[in-house]
N, C-alpha and C positions, 0 to 999 in steps of 0.2 A: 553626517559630516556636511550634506548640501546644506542642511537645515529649509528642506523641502517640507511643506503640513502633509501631513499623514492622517489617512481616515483608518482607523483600527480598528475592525469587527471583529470581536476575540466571541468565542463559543462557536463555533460552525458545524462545534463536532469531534470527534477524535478518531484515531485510527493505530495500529498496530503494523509495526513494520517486521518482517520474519527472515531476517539476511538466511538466506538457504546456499548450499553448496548442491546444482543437479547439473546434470550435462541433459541440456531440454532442445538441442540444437534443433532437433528432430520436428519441434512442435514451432518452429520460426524459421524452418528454412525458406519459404517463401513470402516471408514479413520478417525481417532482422530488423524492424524498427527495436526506438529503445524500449517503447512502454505498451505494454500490450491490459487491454478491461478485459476482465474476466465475470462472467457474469455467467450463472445459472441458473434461471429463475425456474425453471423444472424440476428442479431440486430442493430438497430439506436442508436448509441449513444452519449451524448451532448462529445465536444469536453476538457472538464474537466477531463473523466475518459472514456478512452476507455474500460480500462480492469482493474484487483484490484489482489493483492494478499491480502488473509483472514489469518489473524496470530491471534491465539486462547491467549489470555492477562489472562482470569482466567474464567477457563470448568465451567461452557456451555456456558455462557450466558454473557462474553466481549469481545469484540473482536476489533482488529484492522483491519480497511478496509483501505488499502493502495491503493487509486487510482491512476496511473498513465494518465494524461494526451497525448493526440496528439498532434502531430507537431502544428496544425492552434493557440493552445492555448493559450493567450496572458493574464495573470494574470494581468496585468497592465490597460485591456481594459475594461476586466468583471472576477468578483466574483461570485460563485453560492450563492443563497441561501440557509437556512439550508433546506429550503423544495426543494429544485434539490439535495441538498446533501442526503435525508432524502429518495428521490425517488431512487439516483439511487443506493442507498443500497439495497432499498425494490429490485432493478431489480436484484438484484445482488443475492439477498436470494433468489427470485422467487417465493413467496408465501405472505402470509400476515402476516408474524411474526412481533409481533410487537416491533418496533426498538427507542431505545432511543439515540439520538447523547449526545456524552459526552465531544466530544471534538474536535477540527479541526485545524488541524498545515502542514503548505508548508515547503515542504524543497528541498533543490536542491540535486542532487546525482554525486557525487565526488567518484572517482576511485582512490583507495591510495595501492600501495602495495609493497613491501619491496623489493630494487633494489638486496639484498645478505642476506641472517637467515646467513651464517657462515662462517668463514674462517680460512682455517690452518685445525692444527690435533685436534680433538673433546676430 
């Protein structure tokens, strides 16, 4: 609508979103920020979701698990299960909270951002 130029870097990559229903208050009582990395590089992990950003949908107990995929991943070749998806949330929380999936959508991630905000006197 500004008709602002836009640089649009489309392929960055993709990623998988996991809407979960867990009550994790447990594991953010001392950071309730909204978006928590989760990373565990000591670990085996299926080539679906190396690592997740946690972004808190509605305190305590929704949350989105945004797994990011590895390079080998090939959505075209194989699909996790809701039980690989179901797992590697549990690995994600670390504990046995128990987790309900709500929901599960891929999306690709596109780099958009505005070539000028202004020009002239303000």
């Amino acid at each position: 609508e500004l008709n602002l130029p836009l640089a649009v870097l489309p392929g960055q990559g993709s990623a998988i979103n996991v809407l979960v229903k867990a009550e994790i208050s447990h594991l953010v009582k001392n950071r309730t920020g909204n978006l928590h990395w989760v990373m565990q590089p000591d670990r085996d992990h299926p080539n679906f979701g190396w690592m997740a950003i946690v972004r808190m949908v509605k305190p305590w107990n929704e949350w989105m698990f945004i797994l990011f995929p590895d390079r080998s991943y090939d959505r075209s070749q194989s699909k996790p299960s809701m039980e690989e998806y179901q797992k590697r949330v549990q690995e994600f929380i670390g504990d046995d909270t128990p987790v309900e999936i709500l929901d599960i959508s891929f999306w690709h991630i596109n780099e958009t951002v505005a070539e000028k905000y202004s020009e002239g006197k303000m």
